[in-house]
Backbone atoms as SQL, in Angstrom:
CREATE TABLE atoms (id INTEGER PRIMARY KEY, chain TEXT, resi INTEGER, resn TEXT, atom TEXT, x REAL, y REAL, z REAL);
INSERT INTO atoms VALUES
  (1, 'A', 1, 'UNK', 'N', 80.058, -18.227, 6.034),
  (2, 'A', 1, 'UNK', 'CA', 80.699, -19.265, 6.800),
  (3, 'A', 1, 'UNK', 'C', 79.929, -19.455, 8.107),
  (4, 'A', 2, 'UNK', 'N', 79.668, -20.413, 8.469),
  (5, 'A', 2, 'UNK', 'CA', 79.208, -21.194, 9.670),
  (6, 'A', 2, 'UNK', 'C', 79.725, -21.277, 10.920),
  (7, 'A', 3, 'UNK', 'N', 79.074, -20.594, 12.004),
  (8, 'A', 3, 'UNK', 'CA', 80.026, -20.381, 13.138),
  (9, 'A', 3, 'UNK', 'C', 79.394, -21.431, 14.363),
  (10, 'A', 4, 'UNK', 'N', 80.055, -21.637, 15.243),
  (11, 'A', 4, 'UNK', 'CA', 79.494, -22.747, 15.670),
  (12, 'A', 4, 'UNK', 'C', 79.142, -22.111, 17.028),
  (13, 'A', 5, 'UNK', 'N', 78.115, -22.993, 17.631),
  (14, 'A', 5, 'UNK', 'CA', 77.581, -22.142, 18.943),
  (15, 'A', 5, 'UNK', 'C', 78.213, -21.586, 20.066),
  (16, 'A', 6, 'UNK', 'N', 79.002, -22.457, 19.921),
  (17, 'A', 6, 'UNK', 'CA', 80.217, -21.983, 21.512),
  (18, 'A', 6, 'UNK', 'C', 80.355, -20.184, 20.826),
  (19, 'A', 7, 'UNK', 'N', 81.142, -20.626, 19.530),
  (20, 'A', 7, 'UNK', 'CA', 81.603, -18.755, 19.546),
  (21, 'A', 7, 'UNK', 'C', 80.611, -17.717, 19.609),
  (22, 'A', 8, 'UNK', 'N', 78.945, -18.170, 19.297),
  (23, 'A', 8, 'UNK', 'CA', 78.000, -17.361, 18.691),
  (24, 'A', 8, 'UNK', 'C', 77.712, -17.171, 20.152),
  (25, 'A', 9, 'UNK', 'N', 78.203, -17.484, 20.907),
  (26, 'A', 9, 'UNK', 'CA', 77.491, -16.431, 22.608),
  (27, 'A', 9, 'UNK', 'C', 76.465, -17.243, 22.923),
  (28, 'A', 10, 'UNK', 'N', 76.265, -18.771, 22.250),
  (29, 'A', 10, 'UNK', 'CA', 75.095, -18.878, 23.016),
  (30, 'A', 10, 'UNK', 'C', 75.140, -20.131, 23.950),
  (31, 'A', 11, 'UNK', 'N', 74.959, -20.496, 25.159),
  (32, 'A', 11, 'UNK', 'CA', 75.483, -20.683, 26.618),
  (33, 'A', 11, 'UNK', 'C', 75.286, -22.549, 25.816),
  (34, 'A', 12, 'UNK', 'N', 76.220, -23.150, 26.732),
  (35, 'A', 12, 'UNK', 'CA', 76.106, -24.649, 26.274),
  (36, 'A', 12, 'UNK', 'C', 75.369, -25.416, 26.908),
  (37, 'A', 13, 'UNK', 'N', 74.058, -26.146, 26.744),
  (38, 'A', 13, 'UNK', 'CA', 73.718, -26.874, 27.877),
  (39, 'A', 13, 'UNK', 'C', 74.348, -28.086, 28.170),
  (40, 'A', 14, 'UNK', 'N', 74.218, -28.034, 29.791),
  (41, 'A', 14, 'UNK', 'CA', 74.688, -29.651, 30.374),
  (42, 'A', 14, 'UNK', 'C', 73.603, -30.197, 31.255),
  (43, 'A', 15, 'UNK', 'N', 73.526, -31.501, 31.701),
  (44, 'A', 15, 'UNK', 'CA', 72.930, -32.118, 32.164),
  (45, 'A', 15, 'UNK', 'C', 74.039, -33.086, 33.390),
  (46, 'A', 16, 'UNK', 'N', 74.005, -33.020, 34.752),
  (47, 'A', 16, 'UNK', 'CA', 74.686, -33.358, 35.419),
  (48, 'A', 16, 'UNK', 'C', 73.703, -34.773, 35.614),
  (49, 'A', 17, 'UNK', 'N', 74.674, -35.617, 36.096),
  (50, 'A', 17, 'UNK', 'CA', 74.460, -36.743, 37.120),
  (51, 'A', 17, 'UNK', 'C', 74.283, -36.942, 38.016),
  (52, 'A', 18, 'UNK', 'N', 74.661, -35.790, 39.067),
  (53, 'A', 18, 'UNK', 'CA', 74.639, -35.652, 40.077),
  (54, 'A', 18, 'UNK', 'C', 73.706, -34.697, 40.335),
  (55, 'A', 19, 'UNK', 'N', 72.787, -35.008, 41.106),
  (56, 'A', 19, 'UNK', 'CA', 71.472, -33.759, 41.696),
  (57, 'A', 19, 'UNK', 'C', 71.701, -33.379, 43.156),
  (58, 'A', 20, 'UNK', 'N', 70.850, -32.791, 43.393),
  (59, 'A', 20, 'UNK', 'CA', 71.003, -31.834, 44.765),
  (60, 'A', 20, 'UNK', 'C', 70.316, -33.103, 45.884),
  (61, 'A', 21, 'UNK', 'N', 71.169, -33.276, 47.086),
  (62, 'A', 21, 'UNK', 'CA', 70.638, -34.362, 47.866),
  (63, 'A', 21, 'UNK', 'C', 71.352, -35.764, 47.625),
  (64, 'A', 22, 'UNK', 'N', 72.062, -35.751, 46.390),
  (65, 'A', 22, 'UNK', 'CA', 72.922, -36.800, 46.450),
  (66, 'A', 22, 'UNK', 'C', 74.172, -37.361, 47.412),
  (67, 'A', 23, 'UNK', 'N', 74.808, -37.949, 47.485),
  (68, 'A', 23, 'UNK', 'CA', 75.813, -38.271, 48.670),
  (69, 'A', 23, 'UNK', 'C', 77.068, -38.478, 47.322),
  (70, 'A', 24, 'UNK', 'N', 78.082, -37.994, 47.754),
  (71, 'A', 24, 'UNK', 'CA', 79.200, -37.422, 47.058),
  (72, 'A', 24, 'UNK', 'C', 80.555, -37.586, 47.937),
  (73, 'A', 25, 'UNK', 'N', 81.354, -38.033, 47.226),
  (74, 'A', 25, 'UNK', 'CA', 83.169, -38.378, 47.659),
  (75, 'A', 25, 'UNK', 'C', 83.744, -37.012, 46.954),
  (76, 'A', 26, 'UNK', 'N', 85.172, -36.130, 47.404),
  (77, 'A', 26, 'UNK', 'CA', 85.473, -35.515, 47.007),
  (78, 'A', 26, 'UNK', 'C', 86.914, -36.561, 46.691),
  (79, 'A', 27, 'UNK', 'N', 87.164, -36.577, 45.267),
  (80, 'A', 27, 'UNK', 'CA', 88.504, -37.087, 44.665),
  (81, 'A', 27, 'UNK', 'C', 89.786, -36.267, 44.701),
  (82, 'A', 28, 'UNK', 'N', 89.424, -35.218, 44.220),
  (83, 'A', 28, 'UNK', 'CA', 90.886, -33.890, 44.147),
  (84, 'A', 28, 'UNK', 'C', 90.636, -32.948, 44.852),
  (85, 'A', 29, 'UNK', 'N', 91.649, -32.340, 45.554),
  (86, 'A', 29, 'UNK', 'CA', 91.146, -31.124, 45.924),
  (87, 'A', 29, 'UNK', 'C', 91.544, -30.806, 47.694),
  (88, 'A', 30, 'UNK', 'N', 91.598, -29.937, 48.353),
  (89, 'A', 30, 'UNK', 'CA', 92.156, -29.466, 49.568),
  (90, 'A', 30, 'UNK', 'C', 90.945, -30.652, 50.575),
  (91, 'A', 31, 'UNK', 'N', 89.915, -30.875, 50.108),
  (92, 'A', 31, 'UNK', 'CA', 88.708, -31.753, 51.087),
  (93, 'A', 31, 'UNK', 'C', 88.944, -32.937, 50.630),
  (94, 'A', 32, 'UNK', 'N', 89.999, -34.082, 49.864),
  (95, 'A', 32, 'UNK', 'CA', 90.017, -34.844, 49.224),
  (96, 'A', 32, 'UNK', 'C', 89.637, -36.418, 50.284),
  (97, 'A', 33, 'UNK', 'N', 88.930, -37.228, 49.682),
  (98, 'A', 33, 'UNK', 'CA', 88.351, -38.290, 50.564),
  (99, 'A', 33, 'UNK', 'C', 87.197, -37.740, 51.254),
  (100, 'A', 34, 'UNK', 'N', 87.056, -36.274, 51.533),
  (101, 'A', 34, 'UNK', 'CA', 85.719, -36.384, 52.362),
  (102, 'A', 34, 'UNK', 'C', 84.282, -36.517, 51.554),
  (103, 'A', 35, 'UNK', 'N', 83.499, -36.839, 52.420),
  (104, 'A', 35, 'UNK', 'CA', 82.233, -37.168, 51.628),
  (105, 'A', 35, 'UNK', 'C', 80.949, -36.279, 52.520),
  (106, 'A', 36, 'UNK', 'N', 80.353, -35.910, 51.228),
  (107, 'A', 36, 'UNK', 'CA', 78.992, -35.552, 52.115),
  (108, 'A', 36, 'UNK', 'C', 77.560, -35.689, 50.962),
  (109, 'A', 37, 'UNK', 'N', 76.726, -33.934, 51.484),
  (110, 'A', 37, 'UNK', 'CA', 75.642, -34.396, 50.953),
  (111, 'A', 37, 'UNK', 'C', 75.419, -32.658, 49.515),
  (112, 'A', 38, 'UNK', 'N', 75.048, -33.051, 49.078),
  (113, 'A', 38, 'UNK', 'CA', 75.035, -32.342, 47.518),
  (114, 'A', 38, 'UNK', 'C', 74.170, -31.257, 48.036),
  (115, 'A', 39, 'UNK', 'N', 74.051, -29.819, 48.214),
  (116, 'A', 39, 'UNK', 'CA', 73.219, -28.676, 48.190),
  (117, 'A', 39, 'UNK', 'C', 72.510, -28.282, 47.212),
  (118, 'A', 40, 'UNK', 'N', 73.267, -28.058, 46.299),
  (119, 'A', 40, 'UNK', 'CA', 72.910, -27.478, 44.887),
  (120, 'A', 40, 'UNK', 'C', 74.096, -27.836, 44.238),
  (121, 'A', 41, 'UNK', 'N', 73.525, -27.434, 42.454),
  (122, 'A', 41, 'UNK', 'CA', 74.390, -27.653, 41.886),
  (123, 'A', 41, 'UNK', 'C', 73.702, -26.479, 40.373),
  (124, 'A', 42, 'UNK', 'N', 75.056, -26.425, 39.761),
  (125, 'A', 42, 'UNK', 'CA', 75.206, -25.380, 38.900),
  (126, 'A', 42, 'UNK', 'C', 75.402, -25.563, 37.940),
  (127, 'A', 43, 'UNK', 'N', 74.588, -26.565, 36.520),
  (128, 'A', 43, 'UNK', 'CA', 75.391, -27.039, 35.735),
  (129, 'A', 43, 'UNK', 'C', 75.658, -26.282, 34.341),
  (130, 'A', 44, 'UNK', 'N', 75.198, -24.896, 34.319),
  (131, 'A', 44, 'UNK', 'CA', 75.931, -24.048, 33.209),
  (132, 'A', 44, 'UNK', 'C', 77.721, -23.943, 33.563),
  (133, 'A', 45, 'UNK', 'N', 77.863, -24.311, 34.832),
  (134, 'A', 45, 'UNK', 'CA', 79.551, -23.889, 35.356),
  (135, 'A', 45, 'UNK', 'C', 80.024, -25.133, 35.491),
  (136, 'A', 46, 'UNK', 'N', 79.099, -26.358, 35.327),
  (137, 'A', 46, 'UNK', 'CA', 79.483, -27.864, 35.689),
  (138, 'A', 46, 'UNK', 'C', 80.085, -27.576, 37.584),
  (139, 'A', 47, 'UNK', 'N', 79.554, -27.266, 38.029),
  (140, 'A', 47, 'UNK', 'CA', 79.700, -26.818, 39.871),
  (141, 'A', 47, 'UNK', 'C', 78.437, -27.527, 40.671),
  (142, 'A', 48, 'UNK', 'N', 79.129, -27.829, 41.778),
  (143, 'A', 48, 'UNK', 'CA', 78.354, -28.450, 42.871),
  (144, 'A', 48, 'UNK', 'C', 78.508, -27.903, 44.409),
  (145, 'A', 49, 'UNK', 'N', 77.789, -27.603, 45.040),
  (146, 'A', 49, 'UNK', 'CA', 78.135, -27.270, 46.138),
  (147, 'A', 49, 'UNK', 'C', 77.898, -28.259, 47.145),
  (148, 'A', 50, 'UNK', 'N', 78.414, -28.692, 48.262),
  (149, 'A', 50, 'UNK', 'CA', 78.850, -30.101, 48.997),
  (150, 'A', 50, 'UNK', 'C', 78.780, -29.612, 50.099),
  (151, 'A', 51, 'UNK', 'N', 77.862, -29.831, 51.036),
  (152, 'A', 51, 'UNK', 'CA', 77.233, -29.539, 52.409),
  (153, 'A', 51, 'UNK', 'C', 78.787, -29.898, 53.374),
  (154, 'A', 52, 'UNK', 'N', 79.533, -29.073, 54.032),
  (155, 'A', 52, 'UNK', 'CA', 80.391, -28.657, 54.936),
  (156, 'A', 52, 'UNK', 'C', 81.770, -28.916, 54.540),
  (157, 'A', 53, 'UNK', 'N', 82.115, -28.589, 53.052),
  (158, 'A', 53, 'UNK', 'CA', 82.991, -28.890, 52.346),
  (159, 'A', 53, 'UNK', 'C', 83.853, -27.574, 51.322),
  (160, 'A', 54, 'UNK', 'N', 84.455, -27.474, 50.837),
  (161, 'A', 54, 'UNK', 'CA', 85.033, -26.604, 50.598),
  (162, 'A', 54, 'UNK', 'C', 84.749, -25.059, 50.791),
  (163, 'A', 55, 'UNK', 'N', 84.814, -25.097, 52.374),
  (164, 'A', 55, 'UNK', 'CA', 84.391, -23.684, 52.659),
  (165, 'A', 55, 'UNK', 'C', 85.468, -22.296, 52.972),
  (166, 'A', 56, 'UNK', 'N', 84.654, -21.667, 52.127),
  (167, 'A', 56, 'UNK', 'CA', 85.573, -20.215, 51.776),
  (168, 'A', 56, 'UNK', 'C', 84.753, -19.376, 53.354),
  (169, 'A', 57, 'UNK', 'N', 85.267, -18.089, 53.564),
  (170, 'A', 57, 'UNK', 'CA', 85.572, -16.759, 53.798),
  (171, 'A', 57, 'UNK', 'C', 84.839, -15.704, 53.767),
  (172, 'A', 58, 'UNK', 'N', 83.598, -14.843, 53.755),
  (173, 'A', 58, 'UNK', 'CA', 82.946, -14.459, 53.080),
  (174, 'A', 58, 'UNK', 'C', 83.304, -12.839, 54.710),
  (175, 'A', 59, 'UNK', 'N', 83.559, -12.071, 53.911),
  (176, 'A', 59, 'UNK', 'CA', 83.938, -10.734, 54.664),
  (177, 'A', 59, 'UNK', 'C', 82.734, -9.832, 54.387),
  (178, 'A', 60, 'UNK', 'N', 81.692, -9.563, 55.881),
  (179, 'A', 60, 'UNK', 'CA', 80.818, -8.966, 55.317),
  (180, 'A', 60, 'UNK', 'C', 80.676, -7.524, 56.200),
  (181, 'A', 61, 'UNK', 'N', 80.429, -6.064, 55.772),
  (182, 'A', 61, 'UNK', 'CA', 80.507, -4.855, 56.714),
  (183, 'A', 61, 'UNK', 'C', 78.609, -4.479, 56.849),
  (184, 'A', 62, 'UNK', 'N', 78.998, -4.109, 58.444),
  (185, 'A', 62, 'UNK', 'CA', 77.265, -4.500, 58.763),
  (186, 'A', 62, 'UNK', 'C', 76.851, -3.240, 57.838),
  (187, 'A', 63, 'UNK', 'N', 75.357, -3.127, 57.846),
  (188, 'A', 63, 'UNK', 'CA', 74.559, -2.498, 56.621),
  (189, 'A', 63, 'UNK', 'C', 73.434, -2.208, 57.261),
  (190, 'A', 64, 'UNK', 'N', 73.161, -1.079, 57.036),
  (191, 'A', 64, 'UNK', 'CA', 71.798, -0.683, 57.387),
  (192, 'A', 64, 'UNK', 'C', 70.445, -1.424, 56.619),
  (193, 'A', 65, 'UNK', 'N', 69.658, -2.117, 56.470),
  (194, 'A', 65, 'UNK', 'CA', 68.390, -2.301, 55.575),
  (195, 'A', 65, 'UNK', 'C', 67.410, -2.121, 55.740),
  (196, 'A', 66, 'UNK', 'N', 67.056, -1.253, 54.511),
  (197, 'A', 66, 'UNK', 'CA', 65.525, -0.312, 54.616),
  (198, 'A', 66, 'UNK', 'C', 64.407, -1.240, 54.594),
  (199, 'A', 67, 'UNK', 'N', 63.605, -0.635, 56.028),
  (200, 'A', 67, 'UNK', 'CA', 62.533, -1.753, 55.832),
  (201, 'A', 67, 'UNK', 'C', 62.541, -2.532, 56.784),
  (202, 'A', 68, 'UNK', 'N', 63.848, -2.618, 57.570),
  (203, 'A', 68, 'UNK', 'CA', 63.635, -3.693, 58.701),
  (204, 'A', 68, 'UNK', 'C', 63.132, -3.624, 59.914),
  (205, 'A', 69, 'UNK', 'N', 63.335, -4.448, 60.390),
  (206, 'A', 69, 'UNK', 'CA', 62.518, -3.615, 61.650),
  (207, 'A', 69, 'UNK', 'C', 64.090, -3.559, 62.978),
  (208, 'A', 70, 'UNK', 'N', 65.118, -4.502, 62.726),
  (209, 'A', 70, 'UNK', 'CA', 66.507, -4.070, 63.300),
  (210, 'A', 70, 'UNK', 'C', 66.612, -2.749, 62.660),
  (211, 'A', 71, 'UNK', 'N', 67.425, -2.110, 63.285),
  (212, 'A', 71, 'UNK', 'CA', 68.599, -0.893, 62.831),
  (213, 'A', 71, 'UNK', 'C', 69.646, -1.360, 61.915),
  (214, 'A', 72, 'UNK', 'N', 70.507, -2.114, 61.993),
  (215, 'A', 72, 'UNK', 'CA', 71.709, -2.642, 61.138),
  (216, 'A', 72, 'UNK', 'C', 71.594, -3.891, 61.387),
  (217, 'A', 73, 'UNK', 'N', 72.494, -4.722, 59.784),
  (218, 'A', 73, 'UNK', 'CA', 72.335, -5.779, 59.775),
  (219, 'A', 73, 'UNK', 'C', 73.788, -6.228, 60.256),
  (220, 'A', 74, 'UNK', 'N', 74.061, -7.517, 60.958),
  (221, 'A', 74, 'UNK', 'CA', 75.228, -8.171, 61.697),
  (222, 'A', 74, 'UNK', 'C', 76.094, -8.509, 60.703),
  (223, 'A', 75, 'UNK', 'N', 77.480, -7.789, 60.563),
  (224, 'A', 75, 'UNK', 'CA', 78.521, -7.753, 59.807),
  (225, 'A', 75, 'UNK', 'C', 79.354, -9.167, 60.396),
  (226, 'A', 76, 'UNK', 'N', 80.791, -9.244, 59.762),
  (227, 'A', 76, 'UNK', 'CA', 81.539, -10.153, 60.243),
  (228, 'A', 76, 'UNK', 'C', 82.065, -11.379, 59.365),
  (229, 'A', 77, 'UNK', 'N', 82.721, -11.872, 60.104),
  (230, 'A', 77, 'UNK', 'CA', 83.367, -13.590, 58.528),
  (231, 'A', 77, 'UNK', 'C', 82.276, -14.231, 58.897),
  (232, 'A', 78, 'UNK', 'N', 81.770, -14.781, 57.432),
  (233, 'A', 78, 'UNK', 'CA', 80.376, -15.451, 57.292),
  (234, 'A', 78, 'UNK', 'C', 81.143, -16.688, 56.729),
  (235, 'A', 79, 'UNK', 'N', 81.332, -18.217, 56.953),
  (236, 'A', 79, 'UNK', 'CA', 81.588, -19.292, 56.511),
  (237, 'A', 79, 'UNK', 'C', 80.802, -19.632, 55.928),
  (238, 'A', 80, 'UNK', 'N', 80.908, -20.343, 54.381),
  (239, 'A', 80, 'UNK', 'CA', 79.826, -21.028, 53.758),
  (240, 'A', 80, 'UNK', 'C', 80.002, -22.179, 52.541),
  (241, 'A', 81, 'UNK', 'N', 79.541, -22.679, 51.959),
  (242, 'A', 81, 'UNK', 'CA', 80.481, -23.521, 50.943),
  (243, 'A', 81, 'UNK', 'C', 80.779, -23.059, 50.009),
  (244, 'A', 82, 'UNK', 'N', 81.722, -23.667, 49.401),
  (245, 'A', 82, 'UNK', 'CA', 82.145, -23.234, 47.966),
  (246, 'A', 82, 'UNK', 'C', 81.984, -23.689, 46.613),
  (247, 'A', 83, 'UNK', 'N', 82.058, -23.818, 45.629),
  (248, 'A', 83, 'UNK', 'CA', 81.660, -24.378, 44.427),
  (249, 'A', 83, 'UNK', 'C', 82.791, -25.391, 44.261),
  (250, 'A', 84, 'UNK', 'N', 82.457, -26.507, 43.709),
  (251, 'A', 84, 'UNK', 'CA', 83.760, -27.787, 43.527),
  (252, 'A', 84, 'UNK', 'C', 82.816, -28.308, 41.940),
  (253, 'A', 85, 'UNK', 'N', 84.264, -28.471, 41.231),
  (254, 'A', 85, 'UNK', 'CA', 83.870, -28.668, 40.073),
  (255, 'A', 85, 'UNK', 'C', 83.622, -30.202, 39.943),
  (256, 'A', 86, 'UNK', 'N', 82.428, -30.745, 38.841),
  (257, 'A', 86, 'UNK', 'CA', 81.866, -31.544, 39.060),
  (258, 'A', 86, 'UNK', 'C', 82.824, -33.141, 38.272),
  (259, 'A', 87, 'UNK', 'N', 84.283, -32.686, 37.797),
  (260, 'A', 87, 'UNK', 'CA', 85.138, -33.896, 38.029),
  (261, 'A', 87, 'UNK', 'C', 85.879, -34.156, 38.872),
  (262, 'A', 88, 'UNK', 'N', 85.407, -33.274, 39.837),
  (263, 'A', 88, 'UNK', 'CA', 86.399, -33.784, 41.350),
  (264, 'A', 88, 'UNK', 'C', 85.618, -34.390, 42.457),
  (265, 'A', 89, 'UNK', 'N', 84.764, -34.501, 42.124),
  (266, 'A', 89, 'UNK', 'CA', 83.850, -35.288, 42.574),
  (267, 'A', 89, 'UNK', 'C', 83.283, -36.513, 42.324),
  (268, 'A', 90, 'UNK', 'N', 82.729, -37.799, 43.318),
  (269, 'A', 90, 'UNK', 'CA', 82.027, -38.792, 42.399),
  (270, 'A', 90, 'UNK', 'C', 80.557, -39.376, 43.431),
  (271, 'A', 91, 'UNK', 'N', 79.896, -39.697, 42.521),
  (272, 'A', 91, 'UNK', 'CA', 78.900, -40.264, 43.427),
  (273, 'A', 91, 'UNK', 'C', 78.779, -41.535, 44.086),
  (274, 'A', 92, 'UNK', 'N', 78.254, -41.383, 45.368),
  (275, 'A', 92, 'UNK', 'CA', 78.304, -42.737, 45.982),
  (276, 'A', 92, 'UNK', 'C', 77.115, -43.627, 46.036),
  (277, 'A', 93, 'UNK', 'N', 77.332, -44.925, 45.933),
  (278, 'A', 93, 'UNK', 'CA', 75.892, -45.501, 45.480),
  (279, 'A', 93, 'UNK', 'C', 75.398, -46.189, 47.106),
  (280, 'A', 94, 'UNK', 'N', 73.418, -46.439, 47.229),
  (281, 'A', 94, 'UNK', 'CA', 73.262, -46.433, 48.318),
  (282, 'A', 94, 'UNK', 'C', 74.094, -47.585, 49.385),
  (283, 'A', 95, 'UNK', 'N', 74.940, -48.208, 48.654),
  (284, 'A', 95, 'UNK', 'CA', 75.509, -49.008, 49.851),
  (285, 'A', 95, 'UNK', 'C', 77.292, -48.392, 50.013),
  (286, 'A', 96, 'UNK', 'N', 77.248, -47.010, 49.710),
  (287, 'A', 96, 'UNK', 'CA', 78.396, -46.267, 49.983),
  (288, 'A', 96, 'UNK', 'C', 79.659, -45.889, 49.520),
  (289, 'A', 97, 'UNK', 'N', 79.438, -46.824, 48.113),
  (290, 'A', 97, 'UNK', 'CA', 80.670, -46.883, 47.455),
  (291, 'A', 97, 'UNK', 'C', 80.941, -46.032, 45.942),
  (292, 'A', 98, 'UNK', 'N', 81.979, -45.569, 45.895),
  (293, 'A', 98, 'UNK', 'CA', 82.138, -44.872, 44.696),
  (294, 'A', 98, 'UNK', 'C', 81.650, -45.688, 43.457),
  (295, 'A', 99, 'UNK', 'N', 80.746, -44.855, 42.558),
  (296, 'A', 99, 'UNK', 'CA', 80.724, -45.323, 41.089),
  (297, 'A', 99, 'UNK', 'C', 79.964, -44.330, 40.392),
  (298, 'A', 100, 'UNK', 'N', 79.774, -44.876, 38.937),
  (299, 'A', 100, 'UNK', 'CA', 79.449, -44.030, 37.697),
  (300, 'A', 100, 'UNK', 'C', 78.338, -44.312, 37.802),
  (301, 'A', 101, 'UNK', 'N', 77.981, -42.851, 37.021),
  (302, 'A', 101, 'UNK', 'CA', 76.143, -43.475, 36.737),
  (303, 'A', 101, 'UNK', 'C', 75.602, -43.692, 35.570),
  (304, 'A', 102, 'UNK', 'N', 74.902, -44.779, 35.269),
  (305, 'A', 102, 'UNK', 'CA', 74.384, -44.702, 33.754),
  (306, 'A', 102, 'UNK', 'C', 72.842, -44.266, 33.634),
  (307, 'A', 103, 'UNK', 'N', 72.390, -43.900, 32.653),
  (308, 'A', 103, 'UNK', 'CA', 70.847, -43.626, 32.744),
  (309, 'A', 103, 'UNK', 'C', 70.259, -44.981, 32.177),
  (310, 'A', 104, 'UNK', 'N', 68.943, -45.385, 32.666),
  (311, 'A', 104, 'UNK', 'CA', 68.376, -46.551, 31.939),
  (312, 'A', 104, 'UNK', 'C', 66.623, -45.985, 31.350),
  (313, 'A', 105, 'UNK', 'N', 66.448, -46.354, 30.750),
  (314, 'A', 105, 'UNK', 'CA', 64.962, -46.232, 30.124),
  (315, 'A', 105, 'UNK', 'C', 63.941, -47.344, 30.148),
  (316, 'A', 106, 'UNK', 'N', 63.099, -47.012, 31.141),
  (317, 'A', 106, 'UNK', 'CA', 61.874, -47.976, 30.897),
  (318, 'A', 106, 'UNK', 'C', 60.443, -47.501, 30.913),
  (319, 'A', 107, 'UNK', 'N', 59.455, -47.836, 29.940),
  (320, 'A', 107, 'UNK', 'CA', 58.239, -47.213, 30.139),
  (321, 'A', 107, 'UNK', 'C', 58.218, -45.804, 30.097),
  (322, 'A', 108, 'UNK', 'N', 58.955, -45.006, 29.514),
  (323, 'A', 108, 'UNK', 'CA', 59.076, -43.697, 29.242),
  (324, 'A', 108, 'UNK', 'C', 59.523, -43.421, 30.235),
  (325, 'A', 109, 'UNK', 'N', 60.215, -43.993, 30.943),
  (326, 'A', 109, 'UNK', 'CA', 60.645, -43.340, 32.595),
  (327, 'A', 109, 'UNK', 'C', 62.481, -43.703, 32.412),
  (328, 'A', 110, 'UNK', 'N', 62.890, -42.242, 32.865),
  (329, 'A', 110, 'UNK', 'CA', 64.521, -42.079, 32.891),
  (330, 'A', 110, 'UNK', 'C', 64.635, -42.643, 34.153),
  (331, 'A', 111, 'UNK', 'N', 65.580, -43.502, 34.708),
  (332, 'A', 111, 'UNK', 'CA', 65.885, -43.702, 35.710),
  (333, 'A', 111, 'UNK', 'C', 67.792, -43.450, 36.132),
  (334, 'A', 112, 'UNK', 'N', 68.277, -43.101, 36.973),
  (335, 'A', 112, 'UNK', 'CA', 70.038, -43.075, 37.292),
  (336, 'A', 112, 'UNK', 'C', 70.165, -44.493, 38.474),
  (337, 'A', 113, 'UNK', 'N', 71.036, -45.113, 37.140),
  (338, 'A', 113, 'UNK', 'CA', 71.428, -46.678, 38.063),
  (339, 'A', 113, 'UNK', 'C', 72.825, -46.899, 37.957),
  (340, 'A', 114, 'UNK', 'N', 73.428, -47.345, 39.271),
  (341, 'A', 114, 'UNK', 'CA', 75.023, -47.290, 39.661),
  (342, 'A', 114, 'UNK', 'C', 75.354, -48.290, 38.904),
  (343, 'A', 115, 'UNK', 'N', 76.504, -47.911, 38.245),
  (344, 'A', 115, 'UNK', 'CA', 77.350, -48.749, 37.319),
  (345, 'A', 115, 'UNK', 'C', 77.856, -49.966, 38.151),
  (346, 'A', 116, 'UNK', 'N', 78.688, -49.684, 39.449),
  (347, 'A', 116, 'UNK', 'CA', 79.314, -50.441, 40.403),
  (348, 'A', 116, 'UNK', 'C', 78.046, -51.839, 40.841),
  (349, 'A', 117, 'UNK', 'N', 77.520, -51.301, 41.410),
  (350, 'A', 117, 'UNK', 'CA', 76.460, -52.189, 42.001),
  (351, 'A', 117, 'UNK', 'C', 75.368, -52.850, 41.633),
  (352, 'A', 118, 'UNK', 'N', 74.700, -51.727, 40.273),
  (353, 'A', 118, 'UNK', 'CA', 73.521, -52.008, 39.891),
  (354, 'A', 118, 'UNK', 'C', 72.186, -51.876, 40.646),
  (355, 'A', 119, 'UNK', 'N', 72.256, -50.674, 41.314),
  (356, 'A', 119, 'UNK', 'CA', 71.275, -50.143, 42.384),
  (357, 'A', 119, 'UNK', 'C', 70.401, -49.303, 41.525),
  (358, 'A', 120, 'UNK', 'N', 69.383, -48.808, 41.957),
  (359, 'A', 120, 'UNK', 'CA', 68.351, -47.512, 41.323),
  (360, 'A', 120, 'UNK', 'C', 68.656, -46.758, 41.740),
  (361, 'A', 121, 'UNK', 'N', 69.473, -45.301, 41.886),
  (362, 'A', 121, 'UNK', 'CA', 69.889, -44.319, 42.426),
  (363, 'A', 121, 'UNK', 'C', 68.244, -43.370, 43.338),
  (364, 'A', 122, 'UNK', 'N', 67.375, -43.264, 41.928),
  (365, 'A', 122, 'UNK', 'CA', 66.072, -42.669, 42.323),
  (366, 'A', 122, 'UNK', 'C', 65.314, -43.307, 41.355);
């Protein structure tokens, strides 16, 4: 019997729409309406991280590290962003407005063009 890949352990690929450097609306979520700019993104987890936007907590105890040329390294709450999953989010096209993206093909060249407007994304 035939098992299908999800169960066989082997990881699913995705391909996001959204790349790192993009400009992004947050739809759901504790940051909802704010907008910024795309850091990275994670798309085995479908995750994006959103430059000054869902920021967590990060509790850190200072540490000695071998090799440095300090004595200990500076402990303390470290603020930083957090991962936001990539349907709570949408992209904004260059004249600012929410929309979808479609891919277009020309000349062997992929291009991402806003559904809303009909802009060239890149």
């Amino acid at each position: 019997m035939a098992r299908s890949r999800r169960s066989a352990g082997v990881p699913k690929r995705h391909t996001l729409k959204i790349r790192s450097g993009d400009r992004v609306r947050v739809v759901s979520g504790k940051d909802r309406g704010k907008s910024g700019r795309v850091l990275r993104t994670e798309p085995a987890n479908e995750r994006v991280y959103v430059e000054g936007l869902n920021m967590i907590k990060r509790h850190t105890r200072p540490r000695e590290v071998a090799g440095s040329q300090t004595r200990a390294q500076v402990g303390g709450v470290i603020e930083r962003e957090g991962p936001i999953h990539i349907s709570n989010v949408v992209l904004l096209d260059p004249k600012g407005q929410p929309t979808r993206v479609r891919i277009d093909r020309s000349d062997g060249k992929r291009s991402r063009v806003a559904v809303r407007s009909g802009a060239i994304i890149d």
